[in-house]
C-alpha positions in Angstrom: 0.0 0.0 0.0 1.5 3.2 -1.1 1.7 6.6 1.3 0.9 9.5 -0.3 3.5 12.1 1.3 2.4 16.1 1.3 4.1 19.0 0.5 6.3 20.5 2.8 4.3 22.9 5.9 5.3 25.3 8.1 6.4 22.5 10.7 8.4 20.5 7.8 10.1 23.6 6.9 10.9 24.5 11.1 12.4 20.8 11.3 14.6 20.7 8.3 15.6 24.4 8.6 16.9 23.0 12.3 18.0 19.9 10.6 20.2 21.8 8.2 21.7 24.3 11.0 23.0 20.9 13.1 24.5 19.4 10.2 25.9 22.6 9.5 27.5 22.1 12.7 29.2 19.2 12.0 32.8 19.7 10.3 33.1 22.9 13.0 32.2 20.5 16.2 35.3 17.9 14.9 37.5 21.4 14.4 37.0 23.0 16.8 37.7 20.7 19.8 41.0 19.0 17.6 43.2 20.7 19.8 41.8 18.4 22.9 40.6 15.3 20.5 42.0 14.1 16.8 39.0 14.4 14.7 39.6 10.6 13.7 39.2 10.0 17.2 36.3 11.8 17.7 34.0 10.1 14.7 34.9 6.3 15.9 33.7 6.9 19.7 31.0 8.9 18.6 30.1 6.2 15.9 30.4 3.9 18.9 27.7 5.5 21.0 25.5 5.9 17.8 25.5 2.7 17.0 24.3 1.3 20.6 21.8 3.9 20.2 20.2 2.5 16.8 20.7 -1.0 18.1 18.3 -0.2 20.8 15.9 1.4 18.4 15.9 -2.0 16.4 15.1 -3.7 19.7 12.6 -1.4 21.1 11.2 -1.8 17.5 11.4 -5.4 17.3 12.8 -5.1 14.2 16.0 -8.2 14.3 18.8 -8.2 12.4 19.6 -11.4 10.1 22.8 -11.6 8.5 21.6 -14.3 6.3 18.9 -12.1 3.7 21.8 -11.2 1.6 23.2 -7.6 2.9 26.1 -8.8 5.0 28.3 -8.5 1.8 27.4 -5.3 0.4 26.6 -4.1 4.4 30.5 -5.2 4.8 31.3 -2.8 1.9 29.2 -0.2 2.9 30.9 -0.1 6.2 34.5 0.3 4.7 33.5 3.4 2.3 31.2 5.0 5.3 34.8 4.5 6.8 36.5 5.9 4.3 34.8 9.0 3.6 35.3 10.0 7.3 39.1 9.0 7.8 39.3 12.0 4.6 37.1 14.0 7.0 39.2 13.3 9.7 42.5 13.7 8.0 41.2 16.9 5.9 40.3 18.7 9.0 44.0 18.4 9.9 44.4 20.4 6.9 42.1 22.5 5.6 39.4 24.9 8.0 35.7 23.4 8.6 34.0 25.9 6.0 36.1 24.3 3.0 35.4 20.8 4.6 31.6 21.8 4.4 31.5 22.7 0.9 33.5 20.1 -0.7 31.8 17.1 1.8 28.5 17.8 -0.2 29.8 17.9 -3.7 28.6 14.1 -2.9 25.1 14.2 -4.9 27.5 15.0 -8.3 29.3 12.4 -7.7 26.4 10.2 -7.1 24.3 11.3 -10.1 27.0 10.4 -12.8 27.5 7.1 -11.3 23.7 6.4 -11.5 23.4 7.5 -14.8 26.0 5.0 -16.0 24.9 2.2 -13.8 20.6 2.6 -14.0 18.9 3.6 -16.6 16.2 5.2 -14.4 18.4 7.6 -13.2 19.8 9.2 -16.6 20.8 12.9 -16.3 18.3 15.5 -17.8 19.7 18.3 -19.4 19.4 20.7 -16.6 21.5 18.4 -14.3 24.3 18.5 -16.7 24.1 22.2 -16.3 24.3 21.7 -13.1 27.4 19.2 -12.7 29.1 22.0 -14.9 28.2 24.9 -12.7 29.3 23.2 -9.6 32.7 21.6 -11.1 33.5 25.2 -12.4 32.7 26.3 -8.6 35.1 23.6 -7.7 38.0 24.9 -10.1 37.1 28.3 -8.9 37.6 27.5 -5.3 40.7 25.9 -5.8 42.3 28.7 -8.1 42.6 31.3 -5.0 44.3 28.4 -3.5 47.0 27.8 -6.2 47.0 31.6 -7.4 47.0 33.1 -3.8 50.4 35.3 -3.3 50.7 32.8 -0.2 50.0 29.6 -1.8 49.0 26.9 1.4 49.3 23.3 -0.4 48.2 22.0 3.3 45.0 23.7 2.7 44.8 22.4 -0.8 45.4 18.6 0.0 42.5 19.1 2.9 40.4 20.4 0.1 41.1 17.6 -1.9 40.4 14.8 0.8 37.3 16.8 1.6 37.0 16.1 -2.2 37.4 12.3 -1.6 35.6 12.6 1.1 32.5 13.7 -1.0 32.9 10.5 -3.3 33.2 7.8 -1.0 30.2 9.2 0.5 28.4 9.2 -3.4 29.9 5.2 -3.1 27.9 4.2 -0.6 24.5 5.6 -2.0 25.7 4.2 -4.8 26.0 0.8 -3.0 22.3 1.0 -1.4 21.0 1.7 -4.6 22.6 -1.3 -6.2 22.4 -3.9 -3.8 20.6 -5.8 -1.2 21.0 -3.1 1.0 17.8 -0.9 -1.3 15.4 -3.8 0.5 17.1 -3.3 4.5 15.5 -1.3 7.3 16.8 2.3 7.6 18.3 1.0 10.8 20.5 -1.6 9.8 22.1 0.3 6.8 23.0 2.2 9.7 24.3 0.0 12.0 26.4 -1.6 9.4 27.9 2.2 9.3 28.2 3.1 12.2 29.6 -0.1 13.5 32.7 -0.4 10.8 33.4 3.0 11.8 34.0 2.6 14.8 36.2 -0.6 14.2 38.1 0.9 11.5 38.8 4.2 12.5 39.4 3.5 16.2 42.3 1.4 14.9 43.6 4.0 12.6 43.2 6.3 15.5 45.3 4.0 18.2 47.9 3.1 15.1 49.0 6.5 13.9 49.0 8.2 17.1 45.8 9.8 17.0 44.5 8.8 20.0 45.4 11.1 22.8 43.1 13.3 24.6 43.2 16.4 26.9 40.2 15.8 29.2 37.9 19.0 28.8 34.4 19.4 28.5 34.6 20.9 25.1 36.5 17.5 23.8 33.1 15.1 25.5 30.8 17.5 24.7 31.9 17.6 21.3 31.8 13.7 20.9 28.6 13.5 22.6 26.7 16.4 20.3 28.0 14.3 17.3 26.8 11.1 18.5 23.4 12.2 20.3 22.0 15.0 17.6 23.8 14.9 14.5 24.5 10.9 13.6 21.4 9.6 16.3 18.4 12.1 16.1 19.0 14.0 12.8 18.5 10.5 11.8 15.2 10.1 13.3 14.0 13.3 12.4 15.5 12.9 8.4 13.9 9.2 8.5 10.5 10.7 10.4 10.3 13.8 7.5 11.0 11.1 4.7 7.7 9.0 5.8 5.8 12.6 5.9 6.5 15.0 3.0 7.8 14.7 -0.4 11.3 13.4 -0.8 12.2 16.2 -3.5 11.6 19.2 -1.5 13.2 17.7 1.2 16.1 17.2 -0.3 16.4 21.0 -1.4 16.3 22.4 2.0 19.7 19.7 2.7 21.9 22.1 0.7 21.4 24.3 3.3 23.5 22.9 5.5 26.9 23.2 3.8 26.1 27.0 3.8 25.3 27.1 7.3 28.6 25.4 8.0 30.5 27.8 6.0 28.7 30.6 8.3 29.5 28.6 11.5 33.2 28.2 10.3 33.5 32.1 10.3 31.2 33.3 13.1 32.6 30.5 15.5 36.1 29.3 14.8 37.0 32.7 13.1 37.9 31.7 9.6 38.2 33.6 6.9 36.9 33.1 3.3 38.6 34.9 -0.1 36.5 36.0 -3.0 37.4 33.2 -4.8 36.6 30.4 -2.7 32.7 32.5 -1.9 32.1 32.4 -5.5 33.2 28.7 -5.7 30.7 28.1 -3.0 28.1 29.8 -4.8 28.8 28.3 -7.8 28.9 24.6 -6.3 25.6 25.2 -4.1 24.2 26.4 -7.8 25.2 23.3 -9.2 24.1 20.7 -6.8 20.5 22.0 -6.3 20.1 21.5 -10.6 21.5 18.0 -9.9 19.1 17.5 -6.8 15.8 19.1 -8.9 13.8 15.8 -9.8 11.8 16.5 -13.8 9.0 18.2 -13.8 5.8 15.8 -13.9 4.1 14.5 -16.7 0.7 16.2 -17.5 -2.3 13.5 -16.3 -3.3 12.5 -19.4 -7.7 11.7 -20.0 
């Protein structure tokens, strides 16, 4: 039986414009308590804690979880690139400030759009989302160029961008991966797990084997562990998940382009980083971009 979802109200709009501002926070919670925490560190515990908390929102649900209906290989592989995307976050922080890491993260959906074109024919490009991937590769280009052109060239800045860039495919890989796979037919909640709990495996090994494991025990390094794992990886899920079964997935997915610029705007009003005109016209130019790549066709007419 099919749901019919409604437009987007007031109270959809108040929930993903709050949705957007927390996940706007993101990339400036991990920089701005690195001094007391690596980054790397600070997504394996908080993928940790995460993950108990979906695990008791499958049992509270009674939902199980068999490892015997066909995801455990592609939930395996899932795992690694959810991994991967955030040991570039992790190592691109190191690098690069958290208003670049915002931009570049969600160049993901271009990524993700020319790898469905070529793998299902359902998702071929329209004409306006080639526009698009051009407008926000130019942004790309653009951004870079005050790197490379800047009288003080920072290549640190410029490989942070370009994990940051990585960052944003692997995360394209594993929609790609839930798209193509067994994974299309799993609960919400065990995609999820799979995530959450190879991430905290993985990275909590890279974190203890390269040295990235010490912390200076302040509030700011807990609390920023904590925010991540409570509100931005446990209950924006919720709420994305609870807005998905409400309103229609398009608009939706509009408003989620807020969030790089709100983490852009957190970057400069909270850790004091500074933007050059080239990189702000990148950004615009990217944002530009993505939003043609995110706009679904317009409707056929109802024909009789």
């Amino acid at each position: 039986m099919s749901v019919t979802r409604r437009p987007l109200d007031a109270t959809g709009i108040a929930v993903m414009f709050v949705l957007c501002i927390v996940l706007g926070l993101h990339q400036v919670a991990l920089k701005g308590a690195a001094p007391f925490i690596p980054p790397m560190l600070q997504i394996a515990l908080r993928s940790g804690i995460s993950a108990l908390l979906i695990a008791l929102v499958i049992i509270r649900r009674r939902e199980g979880f068999s490892l015997r209906d066909g995801t455990l290989g592609p939930g395996l592989i899932l795992g690694v690139l959810f991994s991967l995307e955030f040991f570039f976050v992790a190592q691109g922080l190191r690098d690069t400030t958290a208003a670049h890491m915002s931009v570049f993260l969600y160049t993901a959906p271009l990524f993700t759009a020319l790898a469905l074109h070529r793998l299902l024919p359902a998702e071929r490009l329209q004409r306006h989302q080639w526009i698009g991937i051009l407008l926000a590769f130019s942004g790309i280009v653009t951004a870079f160029a005050g790197g490379f052109f800047s009288t003080d060239v920072n290549l640190r800045i410029v490989r942070g961008d370009l994990l940051g860039i990585l960052a944003g495919a692997a995360w394209a890989a594993t929609t790609v991966v839930v798209r193509c796979s067994k994974m299309a037919e799993a609960p919400a909640t065990k995609t999820l797990l799979y995530q959450l709990v190879m991430a905290f495996v993985l990275l909590l090994a890279v974190a203890l084997f390269t040295g990235q494991a010490r912390v200076i025990m302040v509030p700011l390094a807990w609390g920023s562990v904590l925010f991540q794992a409570v509100v931005i990886t446990f209950a924006s899920y919720l709420a994305w998940f609870s807005l998905l079964r409400r309103y229609n997935a398009s608009q939706l997915s509009a408003f989620m382009f807020l969030s790089p610029l709100f983490g852009v705007s957190f970057g400069v009003l909270l850790l004091h980083e500074t933007i050059d005109y080239s990189f702000g016209l990148g950004t615009l130019l990217v944002l530009m971009g993505i939003t043609l790549v995110g706009r679904e066709r317009p409707p056929l007419r109802h024909r009789g």
